[in-house]
HTML snippet that shows the backbone in 3Dmol.js (N, CA, C, O; Angstrom):
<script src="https://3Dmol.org/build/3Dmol-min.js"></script>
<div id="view" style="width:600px;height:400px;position:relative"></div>
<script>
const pdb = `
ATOM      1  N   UNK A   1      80.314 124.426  93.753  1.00  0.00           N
ATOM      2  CA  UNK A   1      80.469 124.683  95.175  1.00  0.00           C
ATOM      3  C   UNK A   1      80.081 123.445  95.989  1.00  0.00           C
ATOM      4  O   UNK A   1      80.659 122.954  96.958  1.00  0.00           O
ATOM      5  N   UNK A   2      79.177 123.133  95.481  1.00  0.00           N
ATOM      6  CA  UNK A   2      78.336 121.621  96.307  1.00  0.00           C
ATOM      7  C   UNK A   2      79.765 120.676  95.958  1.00  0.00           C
ATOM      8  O   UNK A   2      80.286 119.999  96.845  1.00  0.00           O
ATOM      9  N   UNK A   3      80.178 120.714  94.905  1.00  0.00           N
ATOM     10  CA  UNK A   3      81.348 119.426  94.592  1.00  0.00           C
ATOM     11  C   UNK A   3      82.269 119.545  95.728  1.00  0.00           C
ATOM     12  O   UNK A   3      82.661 118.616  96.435  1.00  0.00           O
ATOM     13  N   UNK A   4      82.595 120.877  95.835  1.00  0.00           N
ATOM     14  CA  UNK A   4      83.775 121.042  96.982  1.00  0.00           C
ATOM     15  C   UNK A   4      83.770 120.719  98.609  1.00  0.00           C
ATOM     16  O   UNK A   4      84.561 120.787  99.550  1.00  0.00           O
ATOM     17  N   UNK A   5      82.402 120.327  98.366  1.00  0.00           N
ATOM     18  CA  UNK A   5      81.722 120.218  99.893  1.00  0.00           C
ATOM     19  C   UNK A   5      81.481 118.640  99.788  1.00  0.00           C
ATOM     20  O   UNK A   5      80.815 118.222 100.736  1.00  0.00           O
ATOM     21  N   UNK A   6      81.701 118.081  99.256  1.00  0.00           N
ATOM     22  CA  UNK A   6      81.389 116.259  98.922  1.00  0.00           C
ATOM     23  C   UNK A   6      83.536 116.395  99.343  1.00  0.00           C
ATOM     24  O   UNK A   6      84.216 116.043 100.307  1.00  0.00           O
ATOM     25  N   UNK A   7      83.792 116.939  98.285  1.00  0.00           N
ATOM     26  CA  UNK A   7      85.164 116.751  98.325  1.00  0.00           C
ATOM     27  C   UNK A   7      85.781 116.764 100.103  1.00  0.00           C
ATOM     28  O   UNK A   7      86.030 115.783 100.804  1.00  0.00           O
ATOM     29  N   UNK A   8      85.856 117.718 100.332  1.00  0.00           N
ATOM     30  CA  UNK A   8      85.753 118.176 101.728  1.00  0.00           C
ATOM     31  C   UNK A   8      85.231 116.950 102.892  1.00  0.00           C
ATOM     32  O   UNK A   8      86.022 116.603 103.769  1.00  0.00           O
ATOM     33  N   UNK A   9      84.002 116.413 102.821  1.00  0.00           N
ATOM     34  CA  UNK A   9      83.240 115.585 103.485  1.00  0.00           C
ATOM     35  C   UNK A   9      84.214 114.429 103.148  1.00  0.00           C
ATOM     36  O   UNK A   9      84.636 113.838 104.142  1.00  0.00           O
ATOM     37  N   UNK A  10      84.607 114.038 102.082  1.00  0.00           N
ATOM     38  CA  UNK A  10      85.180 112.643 101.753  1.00  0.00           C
ATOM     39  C   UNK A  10      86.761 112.678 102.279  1.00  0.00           C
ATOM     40  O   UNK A  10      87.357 111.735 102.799  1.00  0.00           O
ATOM     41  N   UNK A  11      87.194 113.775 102.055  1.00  0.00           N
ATOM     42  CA  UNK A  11      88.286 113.773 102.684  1.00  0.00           C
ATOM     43  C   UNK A  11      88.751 113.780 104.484  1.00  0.00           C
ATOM     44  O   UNK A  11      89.712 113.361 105.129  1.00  0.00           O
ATOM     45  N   UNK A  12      87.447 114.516 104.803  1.00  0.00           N
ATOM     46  CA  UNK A  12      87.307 114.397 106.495  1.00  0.00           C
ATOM     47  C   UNK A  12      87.124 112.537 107.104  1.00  0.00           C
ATOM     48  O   UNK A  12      87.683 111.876 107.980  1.00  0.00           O
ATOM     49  N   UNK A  13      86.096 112.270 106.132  1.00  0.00           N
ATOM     50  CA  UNK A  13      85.798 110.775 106.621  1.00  0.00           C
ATOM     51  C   UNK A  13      87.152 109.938 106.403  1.00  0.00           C
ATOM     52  O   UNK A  13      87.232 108.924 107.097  1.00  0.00           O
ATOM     53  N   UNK A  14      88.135 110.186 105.618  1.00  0.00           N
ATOM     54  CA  UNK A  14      89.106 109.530 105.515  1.00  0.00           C
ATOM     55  C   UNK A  14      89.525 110.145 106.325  1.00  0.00           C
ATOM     56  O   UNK A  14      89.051 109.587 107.314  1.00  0.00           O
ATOM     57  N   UNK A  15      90.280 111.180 106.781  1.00  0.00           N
ATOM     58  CA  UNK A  15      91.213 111.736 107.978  1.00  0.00           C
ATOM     59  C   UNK A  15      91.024 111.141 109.616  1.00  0.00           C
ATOM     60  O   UNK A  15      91.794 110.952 110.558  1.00  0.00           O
ATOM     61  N   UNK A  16      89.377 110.943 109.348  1.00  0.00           N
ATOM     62  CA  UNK A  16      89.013 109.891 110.492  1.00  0.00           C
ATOM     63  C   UNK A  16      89.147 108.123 110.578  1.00  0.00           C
ATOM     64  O   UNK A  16      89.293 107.503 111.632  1.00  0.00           O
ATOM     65  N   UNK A  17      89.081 107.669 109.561  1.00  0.00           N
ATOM     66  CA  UNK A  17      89.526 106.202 109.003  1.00  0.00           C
ATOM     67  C   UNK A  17      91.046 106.151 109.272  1.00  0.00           C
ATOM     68  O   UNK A  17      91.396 105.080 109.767  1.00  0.00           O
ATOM     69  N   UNK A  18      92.334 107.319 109.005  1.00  0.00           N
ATOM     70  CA  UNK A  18      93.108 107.082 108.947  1.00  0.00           C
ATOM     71  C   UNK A  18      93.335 106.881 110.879  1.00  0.00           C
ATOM     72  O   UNK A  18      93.949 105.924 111.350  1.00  0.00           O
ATOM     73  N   UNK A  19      92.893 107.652 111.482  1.00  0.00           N
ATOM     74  CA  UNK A  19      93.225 108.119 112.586  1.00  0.00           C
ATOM     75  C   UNK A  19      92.744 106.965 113.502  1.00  0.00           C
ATOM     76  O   UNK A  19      93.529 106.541 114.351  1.00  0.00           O
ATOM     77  N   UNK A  20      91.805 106.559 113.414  1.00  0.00           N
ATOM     78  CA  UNK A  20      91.113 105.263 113.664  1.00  0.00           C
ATOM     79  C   UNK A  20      92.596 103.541 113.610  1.00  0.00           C
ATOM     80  O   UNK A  20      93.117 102.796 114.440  1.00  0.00           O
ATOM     81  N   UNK A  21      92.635 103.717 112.272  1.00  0.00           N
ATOM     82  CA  UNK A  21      93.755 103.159 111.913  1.00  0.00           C
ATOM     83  C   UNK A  21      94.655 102.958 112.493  1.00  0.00           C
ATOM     84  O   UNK A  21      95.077 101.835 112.771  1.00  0.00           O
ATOM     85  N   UNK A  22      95.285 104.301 112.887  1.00  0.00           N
ATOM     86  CA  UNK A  22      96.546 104.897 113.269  1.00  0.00           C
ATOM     87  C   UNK A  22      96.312 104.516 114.753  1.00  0.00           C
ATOM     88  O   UNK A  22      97.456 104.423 115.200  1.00  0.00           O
ATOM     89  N   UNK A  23      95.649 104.309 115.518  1.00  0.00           N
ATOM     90  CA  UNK A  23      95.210 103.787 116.669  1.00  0.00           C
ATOM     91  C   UNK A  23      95.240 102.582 117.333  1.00  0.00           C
ATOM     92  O   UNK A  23      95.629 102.238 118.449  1.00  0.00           O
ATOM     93  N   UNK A  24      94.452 101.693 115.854  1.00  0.00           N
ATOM     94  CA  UNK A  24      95.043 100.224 116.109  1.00  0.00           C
ATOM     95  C   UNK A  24      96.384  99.870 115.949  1.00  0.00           C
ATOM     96  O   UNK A  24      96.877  99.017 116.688  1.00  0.00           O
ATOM     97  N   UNK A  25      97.063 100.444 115.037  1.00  0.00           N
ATOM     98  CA  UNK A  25      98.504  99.953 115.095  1.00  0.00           C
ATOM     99  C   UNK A  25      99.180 100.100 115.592  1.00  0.00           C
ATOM    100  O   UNK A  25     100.216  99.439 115.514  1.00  0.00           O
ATOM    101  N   UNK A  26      98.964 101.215 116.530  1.00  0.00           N
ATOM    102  CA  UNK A  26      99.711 101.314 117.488  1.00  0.00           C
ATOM    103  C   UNK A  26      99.365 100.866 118.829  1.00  0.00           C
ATOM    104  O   UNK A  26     100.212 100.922 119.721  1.00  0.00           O
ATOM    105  N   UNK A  27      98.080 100.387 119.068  1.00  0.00           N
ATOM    106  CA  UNK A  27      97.575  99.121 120.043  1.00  0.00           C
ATOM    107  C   UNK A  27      98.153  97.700 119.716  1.00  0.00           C
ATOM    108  O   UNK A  27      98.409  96.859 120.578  1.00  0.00           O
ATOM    109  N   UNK A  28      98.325  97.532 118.369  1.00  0.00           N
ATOM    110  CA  UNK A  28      98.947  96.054 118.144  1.00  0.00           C
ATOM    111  C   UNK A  28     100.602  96.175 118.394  1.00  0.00           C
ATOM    112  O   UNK A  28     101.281  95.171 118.609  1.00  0.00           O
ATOM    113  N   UNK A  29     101.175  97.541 118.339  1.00  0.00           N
ATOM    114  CA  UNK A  29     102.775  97.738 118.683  1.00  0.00           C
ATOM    115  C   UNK A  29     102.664  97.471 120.281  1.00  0.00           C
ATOM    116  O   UNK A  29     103.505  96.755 120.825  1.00  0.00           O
ATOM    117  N   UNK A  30     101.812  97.949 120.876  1.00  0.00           N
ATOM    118  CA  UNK A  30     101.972  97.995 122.442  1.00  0.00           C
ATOM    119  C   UNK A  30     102.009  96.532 122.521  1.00  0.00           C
ATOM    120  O   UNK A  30     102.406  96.272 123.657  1.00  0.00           O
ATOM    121  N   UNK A  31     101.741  95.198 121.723  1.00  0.00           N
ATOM    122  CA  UNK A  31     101.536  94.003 122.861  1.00  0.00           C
ATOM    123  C   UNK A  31     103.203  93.305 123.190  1.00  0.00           C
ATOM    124  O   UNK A  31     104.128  93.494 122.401  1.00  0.00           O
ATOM    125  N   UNK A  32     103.336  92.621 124.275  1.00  0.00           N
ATOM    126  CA  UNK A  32     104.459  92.357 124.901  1.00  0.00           C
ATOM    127  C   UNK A  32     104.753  91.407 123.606  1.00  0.00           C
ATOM    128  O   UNK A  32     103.943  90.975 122.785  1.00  0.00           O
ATOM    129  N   UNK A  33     106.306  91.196 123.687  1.00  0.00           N
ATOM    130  CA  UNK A  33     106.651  90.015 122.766  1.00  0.00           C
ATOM    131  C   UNK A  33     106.340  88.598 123.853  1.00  0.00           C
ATOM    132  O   UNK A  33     106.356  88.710 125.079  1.00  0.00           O
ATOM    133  N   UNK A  34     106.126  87.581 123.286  1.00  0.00           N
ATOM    134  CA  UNK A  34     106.338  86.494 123.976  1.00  0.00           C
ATOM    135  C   UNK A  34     107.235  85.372 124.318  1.00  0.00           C
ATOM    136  O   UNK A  34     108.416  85.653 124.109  1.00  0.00           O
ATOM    137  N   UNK A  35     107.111  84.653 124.599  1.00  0.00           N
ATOM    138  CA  UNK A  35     108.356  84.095 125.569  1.00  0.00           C
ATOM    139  C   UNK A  35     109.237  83.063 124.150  1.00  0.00           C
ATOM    140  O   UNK A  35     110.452  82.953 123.986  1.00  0.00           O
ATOM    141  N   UNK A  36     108.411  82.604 123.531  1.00  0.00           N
ATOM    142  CA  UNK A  36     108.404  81.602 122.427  1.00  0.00           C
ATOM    143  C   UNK A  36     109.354  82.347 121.390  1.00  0.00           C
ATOM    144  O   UNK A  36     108.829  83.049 120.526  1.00  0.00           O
ATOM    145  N   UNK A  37     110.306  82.256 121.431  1.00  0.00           N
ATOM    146  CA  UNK A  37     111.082  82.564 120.281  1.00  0.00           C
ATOM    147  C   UNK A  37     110.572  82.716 118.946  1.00  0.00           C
ATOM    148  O   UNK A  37     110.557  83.822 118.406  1.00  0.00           O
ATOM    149  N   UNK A  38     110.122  81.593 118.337  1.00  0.00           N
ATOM    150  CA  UNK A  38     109.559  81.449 117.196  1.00  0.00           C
ATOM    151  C   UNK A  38     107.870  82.669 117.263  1.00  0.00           C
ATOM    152  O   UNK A  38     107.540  83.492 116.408  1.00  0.00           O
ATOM    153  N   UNK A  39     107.530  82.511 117.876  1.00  0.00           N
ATOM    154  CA  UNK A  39     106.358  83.439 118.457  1.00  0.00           C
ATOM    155  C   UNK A  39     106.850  84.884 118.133  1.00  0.00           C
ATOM    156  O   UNK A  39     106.336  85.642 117.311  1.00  0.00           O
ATOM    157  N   UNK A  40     108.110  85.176 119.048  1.00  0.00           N
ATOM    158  CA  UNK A  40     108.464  86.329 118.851  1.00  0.00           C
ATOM    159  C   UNK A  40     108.625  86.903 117.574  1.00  0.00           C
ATOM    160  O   UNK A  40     108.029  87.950 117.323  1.00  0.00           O
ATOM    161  N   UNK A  41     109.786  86.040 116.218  1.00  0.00           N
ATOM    162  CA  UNK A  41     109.641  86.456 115.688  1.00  0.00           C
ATOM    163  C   UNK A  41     108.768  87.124 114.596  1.00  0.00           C
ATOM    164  O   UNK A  41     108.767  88.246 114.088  1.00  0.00           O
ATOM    165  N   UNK A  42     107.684  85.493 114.355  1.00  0.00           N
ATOM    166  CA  UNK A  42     106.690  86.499 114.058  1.00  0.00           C
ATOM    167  C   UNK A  42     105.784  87.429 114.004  1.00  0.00           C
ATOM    168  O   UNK A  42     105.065  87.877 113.111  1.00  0.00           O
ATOM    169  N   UNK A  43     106.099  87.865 116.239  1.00  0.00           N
ATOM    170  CA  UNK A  43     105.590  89.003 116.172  1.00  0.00           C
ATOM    171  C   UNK A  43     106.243  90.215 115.912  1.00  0.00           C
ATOM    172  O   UNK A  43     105.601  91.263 115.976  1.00  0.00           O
ATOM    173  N   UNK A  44     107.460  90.212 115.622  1.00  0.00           N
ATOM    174  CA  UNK A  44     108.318  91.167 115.192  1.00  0.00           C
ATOM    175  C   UNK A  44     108.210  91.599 113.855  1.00  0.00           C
ATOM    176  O   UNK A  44     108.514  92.738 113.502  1.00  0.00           O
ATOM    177  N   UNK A  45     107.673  90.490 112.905  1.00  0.00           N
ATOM    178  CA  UNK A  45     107.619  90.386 111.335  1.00  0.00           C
ATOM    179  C   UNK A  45     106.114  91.248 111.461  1.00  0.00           C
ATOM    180  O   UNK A  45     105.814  92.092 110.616  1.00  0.00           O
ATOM    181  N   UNK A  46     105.532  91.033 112.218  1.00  0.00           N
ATOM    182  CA  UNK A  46     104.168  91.885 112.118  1.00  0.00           C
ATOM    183  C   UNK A  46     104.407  93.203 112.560  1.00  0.00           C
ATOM    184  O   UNK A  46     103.955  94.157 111.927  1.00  0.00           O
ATOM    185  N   UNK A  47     105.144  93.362 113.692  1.00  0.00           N
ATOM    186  CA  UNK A  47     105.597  94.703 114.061  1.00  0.00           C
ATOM    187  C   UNK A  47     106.396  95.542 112.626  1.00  0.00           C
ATOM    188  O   UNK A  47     105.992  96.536 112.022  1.00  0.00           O
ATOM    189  N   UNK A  48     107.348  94.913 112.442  1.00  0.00           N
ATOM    190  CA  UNK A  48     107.420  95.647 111.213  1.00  0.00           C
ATOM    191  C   UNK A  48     106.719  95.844 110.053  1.00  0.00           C
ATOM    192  O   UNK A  48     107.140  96.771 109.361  1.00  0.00           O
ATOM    193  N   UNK A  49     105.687  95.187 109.602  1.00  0.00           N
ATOM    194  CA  UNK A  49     104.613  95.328 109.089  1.00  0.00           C
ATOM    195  C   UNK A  49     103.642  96.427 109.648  1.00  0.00           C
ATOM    196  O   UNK A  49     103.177  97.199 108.810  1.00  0.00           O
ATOM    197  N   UNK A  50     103.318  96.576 110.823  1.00  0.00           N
ATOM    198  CA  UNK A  50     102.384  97.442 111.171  1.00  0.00           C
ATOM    199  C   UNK A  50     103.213  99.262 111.347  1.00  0.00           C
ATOM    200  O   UNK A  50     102.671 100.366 111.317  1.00  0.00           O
ATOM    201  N   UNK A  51     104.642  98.886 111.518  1.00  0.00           N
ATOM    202  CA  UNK A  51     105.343 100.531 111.520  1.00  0.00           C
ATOM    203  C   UNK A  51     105.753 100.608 110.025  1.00  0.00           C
ATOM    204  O   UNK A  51     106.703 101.350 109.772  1.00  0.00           O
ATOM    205  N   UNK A  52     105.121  99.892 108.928  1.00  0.00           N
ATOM    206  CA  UNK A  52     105.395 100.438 107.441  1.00  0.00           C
ATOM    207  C   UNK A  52     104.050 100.809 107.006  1.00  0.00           C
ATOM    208  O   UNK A  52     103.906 101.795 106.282  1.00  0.00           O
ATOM    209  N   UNK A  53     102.856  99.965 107.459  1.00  0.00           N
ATOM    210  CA  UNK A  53     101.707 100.382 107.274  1.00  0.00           C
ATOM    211  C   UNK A  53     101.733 102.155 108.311  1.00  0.00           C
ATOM    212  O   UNK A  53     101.457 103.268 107.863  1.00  0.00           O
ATOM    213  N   UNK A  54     102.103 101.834 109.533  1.00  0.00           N
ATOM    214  CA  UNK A  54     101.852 103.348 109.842  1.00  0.00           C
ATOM    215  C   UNK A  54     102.366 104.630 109.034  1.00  0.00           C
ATOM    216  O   UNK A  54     101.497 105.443 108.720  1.00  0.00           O
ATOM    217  N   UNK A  55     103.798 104.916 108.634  1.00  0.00           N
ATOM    218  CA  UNK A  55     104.234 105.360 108.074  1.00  0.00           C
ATOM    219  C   UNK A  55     103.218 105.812 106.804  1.00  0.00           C
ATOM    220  O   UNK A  55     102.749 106.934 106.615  1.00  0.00           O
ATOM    221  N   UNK A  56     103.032 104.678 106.045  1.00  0.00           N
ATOM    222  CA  UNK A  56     101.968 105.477 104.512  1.00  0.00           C
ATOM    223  C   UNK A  56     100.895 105.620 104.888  1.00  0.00           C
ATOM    224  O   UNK A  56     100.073 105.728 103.979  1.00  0.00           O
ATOM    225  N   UNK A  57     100.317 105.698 106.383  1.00  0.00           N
ATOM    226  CA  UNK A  57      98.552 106.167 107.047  1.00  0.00           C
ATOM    227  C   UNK A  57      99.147 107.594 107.101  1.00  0.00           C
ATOM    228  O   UNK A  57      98.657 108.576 106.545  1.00  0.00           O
ATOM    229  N   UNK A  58     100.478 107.568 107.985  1.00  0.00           N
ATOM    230  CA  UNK A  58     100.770 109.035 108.045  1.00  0.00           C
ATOM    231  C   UNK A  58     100.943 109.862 107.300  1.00  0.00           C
ATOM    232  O   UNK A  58     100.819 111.076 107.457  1.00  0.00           O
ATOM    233  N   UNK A  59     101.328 109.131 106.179  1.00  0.00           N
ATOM    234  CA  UNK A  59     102.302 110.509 105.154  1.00  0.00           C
ATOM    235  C   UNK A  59     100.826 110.720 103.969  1.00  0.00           C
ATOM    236  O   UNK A  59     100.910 111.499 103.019  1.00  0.00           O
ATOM    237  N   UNK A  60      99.541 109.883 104.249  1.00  0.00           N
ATOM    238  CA  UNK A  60      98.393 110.252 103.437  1.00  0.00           C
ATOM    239  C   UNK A  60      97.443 111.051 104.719  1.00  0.00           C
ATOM    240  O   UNK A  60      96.331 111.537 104.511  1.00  0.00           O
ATOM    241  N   UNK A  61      98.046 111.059 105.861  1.00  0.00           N
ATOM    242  CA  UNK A  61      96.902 111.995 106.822  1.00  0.00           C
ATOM    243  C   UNK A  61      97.700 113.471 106.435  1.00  0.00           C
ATOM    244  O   UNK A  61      97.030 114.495 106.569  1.00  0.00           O
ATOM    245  N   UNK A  62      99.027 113.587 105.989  1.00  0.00           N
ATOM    246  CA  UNK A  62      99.285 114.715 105.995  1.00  0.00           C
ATOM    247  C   UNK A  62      99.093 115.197 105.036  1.00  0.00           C
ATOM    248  O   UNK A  62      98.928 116.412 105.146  1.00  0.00           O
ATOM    249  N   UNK A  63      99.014 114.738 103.860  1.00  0.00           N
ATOM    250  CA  UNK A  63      98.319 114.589 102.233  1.00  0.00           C
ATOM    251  C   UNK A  63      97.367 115.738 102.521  1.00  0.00           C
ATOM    252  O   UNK A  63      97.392 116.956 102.345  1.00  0.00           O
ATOM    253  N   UNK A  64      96.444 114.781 103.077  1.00  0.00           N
ATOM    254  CA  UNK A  64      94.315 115.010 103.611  1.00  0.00           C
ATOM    255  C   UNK A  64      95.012 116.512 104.683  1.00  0.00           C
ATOM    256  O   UNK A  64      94.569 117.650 104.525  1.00  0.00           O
ATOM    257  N   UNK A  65      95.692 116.307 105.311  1.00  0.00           N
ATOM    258  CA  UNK A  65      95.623 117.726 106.128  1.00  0.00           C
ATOM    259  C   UNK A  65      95.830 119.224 105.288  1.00  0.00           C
ATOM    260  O   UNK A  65      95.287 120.309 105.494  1.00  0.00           O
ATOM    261  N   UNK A  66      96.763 118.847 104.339  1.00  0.00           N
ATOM    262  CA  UNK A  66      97.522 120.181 103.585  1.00  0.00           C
ATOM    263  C   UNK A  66      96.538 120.400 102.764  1.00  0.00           C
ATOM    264  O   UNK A  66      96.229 121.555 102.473  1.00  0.00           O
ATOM    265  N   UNK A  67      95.800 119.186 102.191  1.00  0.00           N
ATOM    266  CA  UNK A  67      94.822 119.345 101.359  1.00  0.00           C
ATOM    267  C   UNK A  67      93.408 120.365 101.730  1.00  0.00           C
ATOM    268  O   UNK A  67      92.775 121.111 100.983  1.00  0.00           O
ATOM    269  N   UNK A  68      93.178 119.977 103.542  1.00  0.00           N
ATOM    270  CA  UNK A  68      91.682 120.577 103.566  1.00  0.00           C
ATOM    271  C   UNK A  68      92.341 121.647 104.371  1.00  0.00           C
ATOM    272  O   UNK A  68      91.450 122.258 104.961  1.00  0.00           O
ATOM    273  N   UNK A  69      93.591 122.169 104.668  1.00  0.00           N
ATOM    274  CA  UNK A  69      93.939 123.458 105.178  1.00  0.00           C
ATOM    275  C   UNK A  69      94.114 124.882 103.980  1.00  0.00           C
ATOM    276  O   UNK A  69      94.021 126.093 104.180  1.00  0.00           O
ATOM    277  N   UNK A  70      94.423 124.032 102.620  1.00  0.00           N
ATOM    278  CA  UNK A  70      94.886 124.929 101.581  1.00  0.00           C
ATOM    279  C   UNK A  70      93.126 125.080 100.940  1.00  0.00           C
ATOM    280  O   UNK A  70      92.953 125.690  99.885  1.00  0.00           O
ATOM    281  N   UNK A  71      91.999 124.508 101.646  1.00  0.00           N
ATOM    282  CA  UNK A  71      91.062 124.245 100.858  1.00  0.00           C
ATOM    283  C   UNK A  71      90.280 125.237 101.821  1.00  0.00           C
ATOM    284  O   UNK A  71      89.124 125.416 101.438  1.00  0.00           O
ATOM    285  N   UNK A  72      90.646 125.975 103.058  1.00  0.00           N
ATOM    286  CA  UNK A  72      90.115 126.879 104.010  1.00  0.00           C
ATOM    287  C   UNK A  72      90.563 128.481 103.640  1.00  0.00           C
ATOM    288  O   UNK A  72      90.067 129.504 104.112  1.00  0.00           O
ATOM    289  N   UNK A  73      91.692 128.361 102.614  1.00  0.00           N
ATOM    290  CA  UNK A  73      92.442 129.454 102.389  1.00  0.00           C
ATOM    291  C   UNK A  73      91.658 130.193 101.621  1.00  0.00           C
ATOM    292  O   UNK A  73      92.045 131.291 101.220  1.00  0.00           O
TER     293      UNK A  73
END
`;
const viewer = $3Dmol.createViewer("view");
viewer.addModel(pdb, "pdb");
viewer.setStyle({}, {cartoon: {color: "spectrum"}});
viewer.zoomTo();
viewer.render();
</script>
C-alpha cells in the first residue's frame, strides 16, 4: 500500500515538472521572430524543436493522467 503511495507521489511530481515544462515552451514559442533573417531561421529551427519537445511532454502528461485516474478507481 505504502508502494502505491511513493508511486502516486512520483508520478504527481512529474505531472508538475511536465506542466512547468509545458509552460516554458510555450513562453519560448511566444517570442517575436527577428528582423535578421539568418536569426530568424534559427529561431524557427528552435521553434520547431520546442513544438516536438511539447508534443512528447504532452502525450507523457496524458500517460501520468490515465495512469493516476485509473489508480483512483
Amino acid at each position: 500500500m505504502n508502494e502505491g503511495k511513493v508511486d502516486r507521489n512520483a508520478l504527481e511530481r512529474r505531472q508538475q515538472e511536465i506542466l512547468n515544462q509545458l509552460n516554458r515552451v510555450n513562453e519560448d514559442l511566444q517570442v517575436e521572430l527577428d528582423r535578421n533573417q539568418e536569426e530568424q531561421a534559427i529561431q524557427i529551427e528552435q521553434d520547431e524543436v520546442s513544438i516536438s519537445m511539447e508534443d512528447g511532454l504532452r502525450r507523457e502528461l496524458a500517460d501520468i493522467e490515465e495512469k493516476l485516474a485509473s489508480a483512483q478507481e
